[in-house]
Wavefront OBJ file of the C-alpha trace (Angstrom):
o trace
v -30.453 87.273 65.535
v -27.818 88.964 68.247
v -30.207 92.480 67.595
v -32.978 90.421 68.332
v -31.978 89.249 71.574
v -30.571 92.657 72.749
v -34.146 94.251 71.757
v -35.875 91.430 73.981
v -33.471 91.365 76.513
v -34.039 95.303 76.489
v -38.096 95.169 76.756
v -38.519 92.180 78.104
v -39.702 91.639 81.847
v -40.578 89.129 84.887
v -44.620 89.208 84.126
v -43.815 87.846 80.658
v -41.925 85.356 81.486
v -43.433 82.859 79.000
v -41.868 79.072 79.071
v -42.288 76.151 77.302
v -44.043 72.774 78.415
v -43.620 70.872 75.546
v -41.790 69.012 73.784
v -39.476 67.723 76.290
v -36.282 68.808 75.161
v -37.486 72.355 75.297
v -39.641 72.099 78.397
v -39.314 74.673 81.089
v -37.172 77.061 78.623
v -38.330 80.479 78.279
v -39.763 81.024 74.411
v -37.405 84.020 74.394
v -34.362 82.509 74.462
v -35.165 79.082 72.695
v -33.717 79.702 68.800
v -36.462 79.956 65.738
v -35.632 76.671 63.928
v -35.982 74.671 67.145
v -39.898 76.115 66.554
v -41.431 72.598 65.065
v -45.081 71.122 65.358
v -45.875 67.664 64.989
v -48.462 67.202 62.257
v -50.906 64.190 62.752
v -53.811 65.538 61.114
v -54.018 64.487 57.708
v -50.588 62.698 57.487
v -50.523 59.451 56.174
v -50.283 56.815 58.868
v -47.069 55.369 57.651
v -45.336 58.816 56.981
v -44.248 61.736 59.598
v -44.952 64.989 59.276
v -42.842 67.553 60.649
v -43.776 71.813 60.354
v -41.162 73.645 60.263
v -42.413 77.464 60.124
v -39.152 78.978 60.718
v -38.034 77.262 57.442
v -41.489 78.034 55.651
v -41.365 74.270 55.260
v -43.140 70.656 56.160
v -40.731 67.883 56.207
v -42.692 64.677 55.306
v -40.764 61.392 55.501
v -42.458 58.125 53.943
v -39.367 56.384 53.146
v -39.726 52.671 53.478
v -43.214 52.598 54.106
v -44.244 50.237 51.079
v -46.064 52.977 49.027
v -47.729 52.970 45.600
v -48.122 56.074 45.119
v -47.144 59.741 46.586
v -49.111 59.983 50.121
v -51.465 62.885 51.327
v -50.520 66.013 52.154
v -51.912 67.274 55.228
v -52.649 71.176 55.498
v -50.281 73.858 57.032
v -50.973 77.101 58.630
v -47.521 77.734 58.811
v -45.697 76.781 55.481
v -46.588 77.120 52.055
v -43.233 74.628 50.665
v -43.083 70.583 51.060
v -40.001 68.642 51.686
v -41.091 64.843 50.772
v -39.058 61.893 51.223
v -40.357 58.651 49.412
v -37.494 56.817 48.842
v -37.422 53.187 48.571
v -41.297 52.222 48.165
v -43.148 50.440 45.103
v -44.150 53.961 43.126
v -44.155 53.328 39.492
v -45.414 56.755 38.822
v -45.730 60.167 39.664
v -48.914 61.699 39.615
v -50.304 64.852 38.789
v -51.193 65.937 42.929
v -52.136 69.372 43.703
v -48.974 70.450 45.923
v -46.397 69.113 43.039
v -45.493 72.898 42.553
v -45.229 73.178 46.344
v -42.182 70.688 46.747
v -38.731 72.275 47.015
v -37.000 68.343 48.059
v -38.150 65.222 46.624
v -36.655 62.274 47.223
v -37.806 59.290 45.087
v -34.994 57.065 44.454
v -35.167 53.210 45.164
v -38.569 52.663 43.494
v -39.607 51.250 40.710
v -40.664 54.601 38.225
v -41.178 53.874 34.424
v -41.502 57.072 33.478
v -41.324 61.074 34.423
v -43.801 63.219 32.092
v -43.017 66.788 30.961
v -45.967 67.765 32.623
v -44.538 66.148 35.972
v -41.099 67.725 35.381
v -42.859 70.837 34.963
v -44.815 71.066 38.163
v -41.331 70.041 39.595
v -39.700 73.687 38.514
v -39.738 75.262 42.537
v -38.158 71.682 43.590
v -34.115 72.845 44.096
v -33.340 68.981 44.962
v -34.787 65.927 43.306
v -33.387 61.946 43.645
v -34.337 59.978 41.189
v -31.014 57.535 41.698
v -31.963 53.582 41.701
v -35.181 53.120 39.264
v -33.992 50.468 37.148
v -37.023 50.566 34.707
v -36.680 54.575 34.184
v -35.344 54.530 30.943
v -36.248 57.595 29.185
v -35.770 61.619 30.649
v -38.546 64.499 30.716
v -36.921 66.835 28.001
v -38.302 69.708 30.417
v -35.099 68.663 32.823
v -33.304 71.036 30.215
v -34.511 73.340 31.881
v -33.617 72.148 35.669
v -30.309 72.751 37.070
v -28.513 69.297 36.259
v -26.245 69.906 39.900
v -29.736 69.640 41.540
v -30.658 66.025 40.111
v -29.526 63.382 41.472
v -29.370 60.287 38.946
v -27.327 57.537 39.507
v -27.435 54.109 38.333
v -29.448 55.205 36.076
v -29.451 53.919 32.165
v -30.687 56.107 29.920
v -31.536 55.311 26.167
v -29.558 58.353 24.494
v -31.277 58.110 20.733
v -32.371 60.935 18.254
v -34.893 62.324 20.597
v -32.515 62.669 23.195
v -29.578 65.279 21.661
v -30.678 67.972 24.300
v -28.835 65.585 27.023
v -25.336 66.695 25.361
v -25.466 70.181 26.460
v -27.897 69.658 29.790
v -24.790 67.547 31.091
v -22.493 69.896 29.945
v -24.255 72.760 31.105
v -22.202 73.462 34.027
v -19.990 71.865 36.346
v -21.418 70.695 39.296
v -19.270 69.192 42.817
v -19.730 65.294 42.290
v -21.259 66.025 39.367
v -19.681 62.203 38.252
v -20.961 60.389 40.332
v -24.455 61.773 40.354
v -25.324 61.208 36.710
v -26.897 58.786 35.034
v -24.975 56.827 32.187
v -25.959 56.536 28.637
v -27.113 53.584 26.213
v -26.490 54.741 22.901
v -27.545 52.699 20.260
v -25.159 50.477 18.489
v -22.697 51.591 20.602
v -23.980 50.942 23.950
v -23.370 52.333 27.618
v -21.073 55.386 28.267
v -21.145 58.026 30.393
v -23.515 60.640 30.329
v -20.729 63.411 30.042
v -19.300 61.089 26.936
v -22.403 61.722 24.913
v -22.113 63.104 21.364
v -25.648 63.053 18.940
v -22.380 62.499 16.552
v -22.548 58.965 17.929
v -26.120 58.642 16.794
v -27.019 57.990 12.715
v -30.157 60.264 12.720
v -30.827 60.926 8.818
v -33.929 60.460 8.482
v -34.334 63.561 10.985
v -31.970 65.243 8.951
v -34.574 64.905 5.982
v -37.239 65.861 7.971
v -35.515 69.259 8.594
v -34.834 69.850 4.854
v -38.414 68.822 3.998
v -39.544 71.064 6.351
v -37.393 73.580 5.581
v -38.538 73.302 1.674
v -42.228 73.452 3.186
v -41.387 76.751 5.366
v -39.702 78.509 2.085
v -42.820 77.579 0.152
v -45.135 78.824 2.320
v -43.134 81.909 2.986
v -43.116 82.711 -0.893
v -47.070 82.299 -0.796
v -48.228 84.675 1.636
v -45.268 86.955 0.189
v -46.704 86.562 -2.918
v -50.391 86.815 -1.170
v -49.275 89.858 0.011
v -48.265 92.128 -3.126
v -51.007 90.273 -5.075
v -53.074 91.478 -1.953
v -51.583 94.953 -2.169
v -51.530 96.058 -5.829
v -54.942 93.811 -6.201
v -56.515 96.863 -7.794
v -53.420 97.365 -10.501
v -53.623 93.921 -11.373
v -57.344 94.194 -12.063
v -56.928 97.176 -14.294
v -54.297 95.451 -16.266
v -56.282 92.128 -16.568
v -59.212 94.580 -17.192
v -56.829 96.459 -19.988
v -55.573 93.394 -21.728
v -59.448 92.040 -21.898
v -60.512 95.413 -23.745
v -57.606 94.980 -26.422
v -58.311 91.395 -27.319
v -62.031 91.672 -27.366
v -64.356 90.641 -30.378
v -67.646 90.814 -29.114
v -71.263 92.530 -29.676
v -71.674 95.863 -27.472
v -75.112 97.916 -27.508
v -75.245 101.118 -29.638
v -75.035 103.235 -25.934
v -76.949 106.632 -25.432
v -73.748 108.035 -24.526
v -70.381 107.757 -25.565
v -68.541 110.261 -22.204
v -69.980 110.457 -18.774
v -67.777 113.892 -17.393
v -67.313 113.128 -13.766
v -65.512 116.463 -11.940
v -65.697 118.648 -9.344
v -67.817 121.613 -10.414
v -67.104 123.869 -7.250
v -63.701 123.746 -8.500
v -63.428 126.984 -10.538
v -59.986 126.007 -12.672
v -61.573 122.567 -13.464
v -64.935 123.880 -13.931
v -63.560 126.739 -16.659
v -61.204 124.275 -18.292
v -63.930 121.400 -18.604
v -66.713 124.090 -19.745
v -63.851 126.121 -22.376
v -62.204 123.298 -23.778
v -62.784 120.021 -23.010
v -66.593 119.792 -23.531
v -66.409 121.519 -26.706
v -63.953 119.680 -28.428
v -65.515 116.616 -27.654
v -68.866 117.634 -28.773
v -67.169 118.923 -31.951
v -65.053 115.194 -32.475
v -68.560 114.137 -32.176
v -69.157 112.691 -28.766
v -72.244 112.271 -27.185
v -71.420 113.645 -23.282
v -73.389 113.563 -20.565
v -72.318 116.366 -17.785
v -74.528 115.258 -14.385
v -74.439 119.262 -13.102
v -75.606 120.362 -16.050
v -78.223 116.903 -17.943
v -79.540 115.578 -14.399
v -83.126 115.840 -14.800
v -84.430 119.067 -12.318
v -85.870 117.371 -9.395
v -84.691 113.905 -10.222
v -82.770 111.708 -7.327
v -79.473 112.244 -7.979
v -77.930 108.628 -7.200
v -80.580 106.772 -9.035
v -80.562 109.014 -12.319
v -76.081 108.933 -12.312
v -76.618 105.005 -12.142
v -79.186 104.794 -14.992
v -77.253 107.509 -17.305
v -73.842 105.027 -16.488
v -75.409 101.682 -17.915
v -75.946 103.767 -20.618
v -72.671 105.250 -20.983
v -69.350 103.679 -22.593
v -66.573 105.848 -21.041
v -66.195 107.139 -17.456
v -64.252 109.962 -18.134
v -62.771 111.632 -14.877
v -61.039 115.231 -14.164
v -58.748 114.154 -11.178
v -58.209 117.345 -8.896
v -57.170 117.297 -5.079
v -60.566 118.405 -5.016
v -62.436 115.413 -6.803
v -62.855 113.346 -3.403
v -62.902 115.625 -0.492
v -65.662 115.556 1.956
v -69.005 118.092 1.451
v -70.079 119.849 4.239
v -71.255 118.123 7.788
v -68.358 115.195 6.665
v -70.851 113.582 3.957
v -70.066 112.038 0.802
v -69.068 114.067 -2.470
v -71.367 114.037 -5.374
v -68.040 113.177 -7.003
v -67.072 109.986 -4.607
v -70.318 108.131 -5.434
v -69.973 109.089 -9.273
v -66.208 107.155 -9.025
v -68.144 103.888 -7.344
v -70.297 103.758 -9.466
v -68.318 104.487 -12.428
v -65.755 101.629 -10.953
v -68.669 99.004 -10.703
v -69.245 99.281 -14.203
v -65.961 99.238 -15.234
v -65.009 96.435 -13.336
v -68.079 94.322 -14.449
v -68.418 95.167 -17.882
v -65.727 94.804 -20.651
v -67.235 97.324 -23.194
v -66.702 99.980 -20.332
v -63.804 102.052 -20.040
v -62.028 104.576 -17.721
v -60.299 107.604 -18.555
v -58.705 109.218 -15.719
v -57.018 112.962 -16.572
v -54.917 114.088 -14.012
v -55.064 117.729 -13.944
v -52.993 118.554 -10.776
v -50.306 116.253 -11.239
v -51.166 113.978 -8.185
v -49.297 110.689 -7.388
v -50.583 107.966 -6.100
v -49.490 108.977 -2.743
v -51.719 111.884 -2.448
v -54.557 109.506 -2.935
v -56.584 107.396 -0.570
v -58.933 105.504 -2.487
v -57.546 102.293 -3.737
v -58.586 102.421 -7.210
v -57.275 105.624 -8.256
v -54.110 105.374 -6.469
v -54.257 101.982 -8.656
v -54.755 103.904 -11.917
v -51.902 106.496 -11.041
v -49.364 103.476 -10.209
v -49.642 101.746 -13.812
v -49.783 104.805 -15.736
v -53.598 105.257 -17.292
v -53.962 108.307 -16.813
v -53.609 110.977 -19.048
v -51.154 113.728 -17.269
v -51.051 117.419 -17.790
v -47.520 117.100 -17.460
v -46.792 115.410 -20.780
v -46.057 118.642 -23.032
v -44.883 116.133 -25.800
v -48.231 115.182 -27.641
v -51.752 117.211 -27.229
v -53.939 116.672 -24.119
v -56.838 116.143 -26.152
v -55.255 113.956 -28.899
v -54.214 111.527 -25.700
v -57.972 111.917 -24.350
v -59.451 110.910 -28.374
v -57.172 107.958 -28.090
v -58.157 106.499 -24.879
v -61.745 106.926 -25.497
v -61.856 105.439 -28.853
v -63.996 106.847 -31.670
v -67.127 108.125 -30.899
v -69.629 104.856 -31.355
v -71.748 106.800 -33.973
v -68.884 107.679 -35.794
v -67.825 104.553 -35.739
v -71.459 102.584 -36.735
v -72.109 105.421 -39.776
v -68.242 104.322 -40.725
v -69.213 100.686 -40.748
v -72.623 101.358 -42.379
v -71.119 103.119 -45.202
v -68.046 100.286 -45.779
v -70.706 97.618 -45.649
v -72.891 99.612 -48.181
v -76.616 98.974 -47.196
v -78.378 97.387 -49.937
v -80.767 99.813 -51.728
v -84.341 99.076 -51.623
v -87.270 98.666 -54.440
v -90.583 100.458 -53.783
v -91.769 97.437 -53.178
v -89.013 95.892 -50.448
v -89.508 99.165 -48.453
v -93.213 98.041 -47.513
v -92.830 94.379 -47.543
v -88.954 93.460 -45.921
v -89.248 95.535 -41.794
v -86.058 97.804 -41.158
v -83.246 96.256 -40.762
v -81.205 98.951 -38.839
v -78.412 97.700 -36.317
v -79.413 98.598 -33.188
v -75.742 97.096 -32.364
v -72.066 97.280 -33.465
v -69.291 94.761 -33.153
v -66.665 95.987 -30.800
v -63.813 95.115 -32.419
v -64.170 98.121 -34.697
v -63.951 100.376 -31.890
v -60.053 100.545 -31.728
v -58.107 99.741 -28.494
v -56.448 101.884 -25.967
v -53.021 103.336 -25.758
v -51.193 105.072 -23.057
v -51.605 102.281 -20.864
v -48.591 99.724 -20.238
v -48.509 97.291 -22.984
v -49.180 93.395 -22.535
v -47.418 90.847 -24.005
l 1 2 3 4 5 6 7 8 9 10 11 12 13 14 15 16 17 18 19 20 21 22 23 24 25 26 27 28 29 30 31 32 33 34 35 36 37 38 39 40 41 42 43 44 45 46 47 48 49 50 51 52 53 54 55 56 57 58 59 60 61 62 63 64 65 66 67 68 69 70 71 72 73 74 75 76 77 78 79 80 81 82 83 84 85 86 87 88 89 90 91 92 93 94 95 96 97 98 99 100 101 102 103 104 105 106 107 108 109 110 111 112 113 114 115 116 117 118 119 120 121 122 123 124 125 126 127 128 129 130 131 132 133 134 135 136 137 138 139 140 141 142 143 144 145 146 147 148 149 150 151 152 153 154 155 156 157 158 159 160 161 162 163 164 165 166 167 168 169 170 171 172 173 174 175 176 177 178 179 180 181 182 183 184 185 186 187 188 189 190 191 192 193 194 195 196 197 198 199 200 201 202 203 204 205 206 207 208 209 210 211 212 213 214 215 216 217 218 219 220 221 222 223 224 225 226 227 228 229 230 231 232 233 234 235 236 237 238 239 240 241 242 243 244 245 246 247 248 249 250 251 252 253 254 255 256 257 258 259 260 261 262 263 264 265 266 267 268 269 270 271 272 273 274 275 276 277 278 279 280 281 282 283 284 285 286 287 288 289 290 291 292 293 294 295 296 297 298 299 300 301 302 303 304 305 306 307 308 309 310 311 312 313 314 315 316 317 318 319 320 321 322 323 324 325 326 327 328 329 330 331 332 333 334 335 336 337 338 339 340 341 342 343 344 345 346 347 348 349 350 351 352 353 354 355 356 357 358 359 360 361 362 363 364 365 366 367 368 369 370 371 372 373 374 375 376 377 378 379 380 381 382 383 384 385 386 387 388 389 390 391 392 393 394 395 396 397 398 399 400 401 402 403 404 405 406 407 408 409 410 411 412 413 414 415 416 417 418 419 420 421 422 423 424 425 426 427 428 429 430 431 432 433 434 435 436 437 438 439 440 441 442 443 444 445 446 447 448 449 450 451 452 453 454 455 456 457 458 459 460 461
């Protein structure tokens, strides 16, 4: 302020010689000399008749006094140019409650002690956050505190003669009180009507004082509730992230315990590989065709048996309802992109190969892994499924034959296994006459119990 006056008193001269006319304490006094906070305009406009209304723009602040004025409820604000905060003094009027007004956040003093409150809500308390001084002392039917005064600096509230019911809802109080220590701090608080006990002082508090069990319950209930619920969507989780290994299992265990009636299908192996692959291609074409041709399978290679001209898609799903086992030469090859970032040949043989697998129980699934991939060097779900439970037959186990493990998996061929069944049973022999009076009686289906089950796959109990 002293470095204000020596600039003025350094610039300022005669022809600007401004004084004051009003009010008359400051009339005649040059505006120079006459301190800031003495700056104050008289508000009439929009002030409440009974209140006065005081700017202070030096303060950022309009004083509003209503005290003893016989309100109801808080008065009307009027409008300032100058000051955005709102000092209001209400004491000792009729107001049973504060309401929600638009310049709540705008009060930094509030005086509203001597009236007849019932109640402060958190919503109230919360508007109240920018107020650094509030008086609630003397409201004899303002039993209960806004649990958002936690939050308030207790040094800043004035309370006194005050009775407060202190009960199971009110345990917060303890350490709001206790908080800090505050200059008068005694004689400013409110005092405390604990049940069964009754009145002590707000500082004497304790929730030991209070017989809250039933709260107590509440928390181990809901404790109980939060464990459960925690074990679900833990549970939900792995469920949700080995979904695919639990299907093959549940898929596995179905296969072994099966008894049903399958169709006599057209082909027993559907070879699904990548032919641009020139190990897998010379190792499929060398051995593994031939020896399952030779152990009597009926394979269907889709480079090779896809009818010339034929839509690819459509004939690989028609040949698949018609084929028992998927069988699958897994190469970091099998699922990489073609050219221009379209699909393999070799993805949309695995989907469909999947869907049939995963809707019908006579299928099966033989994945070889012939570049010893683990599950994570694969993307695809299902696959990375069939590495992580072990289905797979690996070109790492040098302990029994590759295509021993392969014969196993797939089962016996199904005409091996129908002319096996035909000659047990021992087809009744035919007179001259039966052959052209009884129609053929030739299965056309075999029960699939006689097929054998799988091995290599983890065993369930």
């Amino acid at each position: 302020m002293e470095r204000a006056y020596e600039i003025v008193n350094t610039v300022w001269r005669d022809y600007m010689n401004i004084t004051c006319k009003e009010p008359k304490n400051l009339a005649g006094q040059p505006v120079v000399t006459i301190p800031p906070e003495k700056l104050i305009c008289d508000t009439d406009i929009g002030c409440d008749p009974r209140c006065t209304c005081i700017d202070q723009p030096f303060k950022n602040r309009t004083f509003i006094d209503c005290s003893n004025a016989g309100l109801k409820r808080l008065p009307d604000i009027p409008p300032s140019r100058f000051s955005y905060f709102l000092s209001l003094n209400v004491s000792n009027n009729d107001i049973s409650i504060i309401e929600n007004v638009s310049y709540l956040h705008k009060i930094s003093m509030l005086d509203i002690s001597g009236n007849n409150l019932r109640e402060i809500d958190n919503t109230i308390a919360n508007n109240l956050e920018n107020a650094t001084y509030i008086d609630i002392s003397n409201n004899p039917r303002l039993t209960q505190l806004p649990q958002m005064f936690q939050y308030h600096n207790v040094c800043s509230r004035h309370m006194k003669n005050l009775h407060v019911n202190c009960d199971c809802q009110s345990k917060w109080i303890e350490k709001w009180v206790q908080s800090r220590p505050c200059h008068e701090s005694q004689d400013n608080l409110f005092k405390c009507e604990i049940p069964k006990i009754g009145i002590r002082r707000a500082l004497d508090f304790s929730p030991e004082d209070l017989e809250c069990s039933p709260e107590g319950f509440l928390l181990f209930l809901g404790t109980i509730i939060a464990m459960v619920i925690l074990t679900l969507v833990l549970i939900g989780i792995v469920v949700y992230t080995f979904r695919y290994e639990l299907l093959i299992l549940c898929l596995r265990m179905r296969q072994k315990s099966r008894n049903i009636v399958v169709p006599l299908y057209e082909y027993d192996v559907f070879l699904s590989f990548n032919d641009a692959d020139d190990y897998v291609d010379k190792w499929v074409n060398d051995l593994l065709e031939p020896e399952l041709t030779k152990a009597g399978y009926n394979v269907f290679q889709p480079n090779r048996d896809v009818t010339f001209g034929a839509e690819r898609d459509s004939e690989i799903i028609k040949i698949l309802s018609k084929t028992r086992n998927f069988l699958t030469i897994m190469s970091e090859s099998y699922l990489q992109e073609s050219e221009e970032g379209m699909r393999s040949w070799t993805e949309n043989e695995w989907k469909y190969g999947w869907n049939n697998f995963k809707t019908d129980r006579s299928k099966n699934i033989v994945l070889v892994n012939f570049d010893h991939l683990s599950a994570f060097n694969v993307d695809n779900p299902q696959i990375k499924a069939f590495l992580r439970v072990g289905c797979t037959v690996d070109f790492k186990n040098h302990d029994r034959k590759i295509m021993q493990e392969i014969f196993e998996k797939l089962g016996p061929s199904l005409r091996k296994s129908f002319a096996s069944k035909a000659m047990e049973n021992k087809l009744p022999k035919f007179s001259q006459f039966d052959i052209f009076t009884i129609p053929n009686k030739m299965p056309y289906s075999i029960n699939d119990s006689n097929l054998g089950t799988y091995e290599g796959c983890p065993k369930m109990s």
